[in-house]
N, C-alpha and C positions, 0 to 999 in steps of 0.2 A: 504494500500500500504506500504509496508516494505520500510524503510529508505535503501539511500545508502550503509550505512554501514553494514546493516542488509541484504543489497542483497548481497554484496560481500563476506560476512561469511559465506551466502547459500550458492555460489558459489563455494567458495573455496576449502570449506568443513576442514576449518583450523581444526587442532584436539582438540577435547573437547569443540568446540567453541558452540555446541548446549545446553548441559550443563553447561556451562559456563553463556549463556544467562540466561536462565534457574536461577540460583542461582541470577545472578545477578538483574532481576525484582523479585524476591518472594516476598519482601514485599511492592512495591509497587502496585501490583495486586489486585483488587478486591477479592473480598471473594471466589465465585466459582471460580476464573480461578484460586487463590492463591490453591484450593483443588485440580488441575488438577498436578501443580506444581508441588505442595508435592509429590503425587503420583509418577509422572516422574521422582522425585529423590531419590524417597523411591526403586523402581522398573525398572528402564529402562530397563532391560533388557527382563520383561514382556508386558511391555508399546508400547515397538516395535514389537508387534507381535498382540495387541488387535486392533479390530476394534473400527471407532470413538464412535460409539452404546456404546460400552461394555466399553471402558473409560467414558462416557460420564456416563453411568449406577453406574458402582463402585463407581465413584467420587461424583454422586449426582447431575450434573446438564446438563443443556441441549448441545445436539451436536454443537449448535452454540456459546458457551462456550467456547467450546474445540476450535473450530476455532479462534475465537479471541484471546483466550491466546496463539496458535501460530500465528496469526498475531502479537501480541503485542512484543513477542521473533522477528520477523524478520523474518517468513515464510509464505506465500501464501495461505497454506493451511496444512494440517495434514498429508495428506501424504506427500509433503516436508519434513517438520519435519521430520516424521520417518523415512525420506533414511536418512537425516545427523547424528540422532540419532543413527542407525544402523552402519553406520563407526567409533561411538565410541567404539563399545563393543567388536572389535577385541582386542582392549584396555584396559589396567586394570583399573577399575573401582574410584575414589577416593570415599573414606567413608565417610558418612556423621561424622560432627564434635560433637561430642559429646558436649551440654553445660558445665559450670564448675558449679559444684555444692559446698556447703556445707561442704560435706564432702571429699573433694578431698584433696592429699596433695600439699603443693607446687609443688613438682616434676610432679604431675598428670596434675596439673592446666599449670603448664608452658610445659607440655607435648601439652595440647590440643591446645596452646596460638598458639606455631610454627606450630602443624598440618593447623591450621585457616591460619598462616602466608602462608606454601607452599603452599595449596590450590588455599588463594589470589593472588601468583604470578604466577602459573599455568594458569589459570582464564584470568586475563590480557594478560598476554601471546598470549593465545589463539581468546582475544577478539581483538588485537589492530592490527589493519593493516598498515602494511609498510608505503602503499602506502598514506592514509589517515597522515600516522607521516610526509611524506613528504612533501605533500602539506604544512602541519600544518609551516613546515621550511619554506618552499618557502617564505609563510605570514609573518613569523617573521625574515627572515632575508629581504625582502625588506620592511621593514617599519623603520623609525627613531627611532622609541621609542615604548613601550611595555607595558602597561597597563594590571596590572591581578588582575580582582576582584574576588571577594571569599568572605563568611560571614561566620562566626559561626567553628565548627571544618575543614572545609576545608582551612581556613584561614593558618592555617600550610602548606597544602598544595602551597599555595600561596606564602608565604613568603620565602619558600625554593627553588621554582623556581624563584622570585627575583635574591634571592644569586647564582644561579648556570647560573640562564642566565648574570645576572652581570658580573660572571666570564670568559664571552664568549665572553664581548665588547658589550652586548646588553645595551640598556638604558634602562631598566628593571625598575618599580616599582608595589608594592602589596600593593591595597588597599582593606584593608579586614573590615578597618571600612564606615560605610555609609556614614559619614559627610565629609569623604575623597574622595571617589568615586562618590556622587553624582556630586562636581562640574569637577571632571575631566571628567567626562563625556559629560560635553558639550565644553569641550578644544579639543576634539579628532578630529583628520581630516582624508583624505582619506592616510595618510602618516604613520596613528598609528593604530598596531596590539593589539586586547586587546583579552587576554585568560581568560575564566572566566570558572571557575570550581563550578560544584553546585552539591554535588551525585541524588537529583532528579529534577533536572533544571527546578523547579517551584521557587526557594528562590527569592521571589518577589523584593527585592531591587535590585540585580544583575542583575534579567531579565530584567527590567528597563532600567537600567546603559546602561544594553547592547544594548536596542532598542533605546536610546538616540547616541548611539554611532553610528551603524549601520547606523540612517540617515545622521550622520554628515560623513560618509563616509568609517569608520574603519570597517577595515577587522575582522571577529571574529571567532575564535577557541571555542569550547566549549568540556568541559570534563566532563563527564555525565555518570549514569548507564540509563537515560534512554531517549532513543532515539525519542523517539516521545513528549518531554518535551517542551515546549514554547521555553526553552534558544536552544533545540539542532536544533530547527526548524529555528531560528533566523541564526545559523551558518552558517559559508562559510566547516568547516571542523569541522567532529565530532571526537571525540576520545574518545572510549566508556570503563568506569571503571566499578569494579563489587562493587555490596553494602552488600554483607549479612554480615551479624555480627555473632562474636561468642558468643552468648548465654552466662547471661544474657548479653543483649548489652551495648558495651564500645566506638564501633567507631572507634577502632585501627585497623582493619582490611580493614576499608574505608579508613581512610587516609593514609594505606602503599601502597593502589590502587591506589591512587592520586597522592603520590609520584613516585611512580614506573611509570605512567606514564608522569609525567614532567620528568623524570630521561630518559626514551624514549628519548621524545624531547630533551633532553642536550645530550646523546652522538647522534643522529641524528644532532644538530647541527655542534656537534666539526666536524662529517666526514666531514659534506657540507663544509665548512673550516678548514681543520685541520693545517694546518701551521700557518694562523689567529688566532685561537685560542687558541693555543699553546702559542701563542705572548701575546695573553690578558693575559692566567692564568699565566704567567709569570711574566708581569708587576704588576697585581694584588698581586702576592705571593711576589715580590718586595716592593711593598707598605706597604703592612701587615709587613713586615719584620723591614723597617723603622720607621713606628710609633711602634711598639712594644720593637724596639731596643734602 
């Protein structure tokens, strides 16, 4: 059964949003569906026209294969798939990113760094529904205080949503170490929103945190590439990022997905108040002014 979020992207049919998935599970995918994958992005434009047989044949593994790695994407079935796939190709295609090799120059290498950057914010783009960023407000603006765990390279993510919700009048904190977050986790009540970001929302501490929290009443956002993940199953509101790396992998291209979308959620807040928070980053840029002065 396709997640919410993964129905509403059927539905919608946002652009790029099947490819988008697509990229965004590769590597979390098992071995045959990760060969179906590949294929899909090596080829869509052949891809939408084979029957399940004949993917299922080329690729090496069984047709009930091919249906789970598009269940696992967010569709039904395989035909699904190919009509949303289908309304990308009136569309120009993006090219796969070339890894950075060896022998690249700087100019090449920071050639490919941005190609990976536009890609990633394409991608998001495509994956993040309004509606679901809204909700994610609704949560964080009627709660006291705001809790956001995160471990390991997401942890930037984390901490820069601290600073940006901060600056909006929220009580915002990022606990991104565990000896911090495990006891606020049982501080949390039905009055505290906690956003917890994992790129494959299995990072065992956090899903914790989070199921510790959840019974004591808090509301939870979770920001995930992958939608069927314990932490995104736990959520009231998912907000889905993309993970591919750019070759060999560095993780900069995950965490400007993580940013971009806490960055979502801050201008989505300022609108839902924008004379409010116009007032906080004011006081705040006040603040900073006096102790700096």
């Amino acid at each position: 059964m396709p997640s919410k979020t993964a129905q509403r992207a059927e539905t919608t049919g946002a652009p790029g949003a099947s490819l988008a998935r697509v990229r965004a599970a590769l590597h979390q995918l098992p071995d045959g569906e990760r060969r179906v994958a590949q294929r899909v992005l090596e080829e869509p434009d052949r891809v939408v026209y084979l029957p399940i047989a004949e993917l299922a044949r080329i690729t090496g593994v069984s047709e009930a294969t091919v249906v789970r790695f598009c269940r696992r994407i967010g569709y039904d079935g395989y035909g699904r798939f190919k009509i949303a796939l289908s309304r990308e190709l009136s569309q120009p295609l993006p090219r796969l990113i070339d890894a950075i090799g060896a022998g690249d120059s700087v100019a090449e290498a920071m050639g490919k760094l941005f190609a990976s950057f536009a890609r990633t914010l394409e991608d998001v783009q495509a994956l993040l529904d309004p509606e679901q960023v809204q909700q994610a407000v609704g949560l964080l603006r009627g709660a006291r205080r705001v809790e956001i765990y995160a471990s390991g390279v997401s942890g930037f993510a984390a901490l820069d949503a601290e600073y940006k919700f901060s600056r909006l009048g929220l009580q915002a904190v990022a606990r991104t170490d565990l000896h911090r977050r495990a006891p606020s986790a049982t501080l949390v009540d039905a009055h505290t929103a906690v956003l917890a970001i994992s790129r494959s929302g299995e990072t065992k501490d956090v899903v914790v945190a989070c199921e510790i929290a959840k019974r004591r009443g808090a509301a939870l956002i979770a920001i995930t590439t992958n939608p069927r993940s314990r932490l995104a199953r736990l959520a009231d509101v998912v907000l889905p990022t993309v993970g591919e790396e750019l070759p060999p992998a560095t993780g900069i291209p995950a965490i400007l997905a993580q940013v971009t979308v806490t960055a979502a959620l801050f201008v989505a807040l300022l609108v839902s108040d924008y004379q409010g928070s116009l007032r906080h980053i004011r006081d705040t840029a006040e603040g900073l002014r006096a102790m700096l002065g």
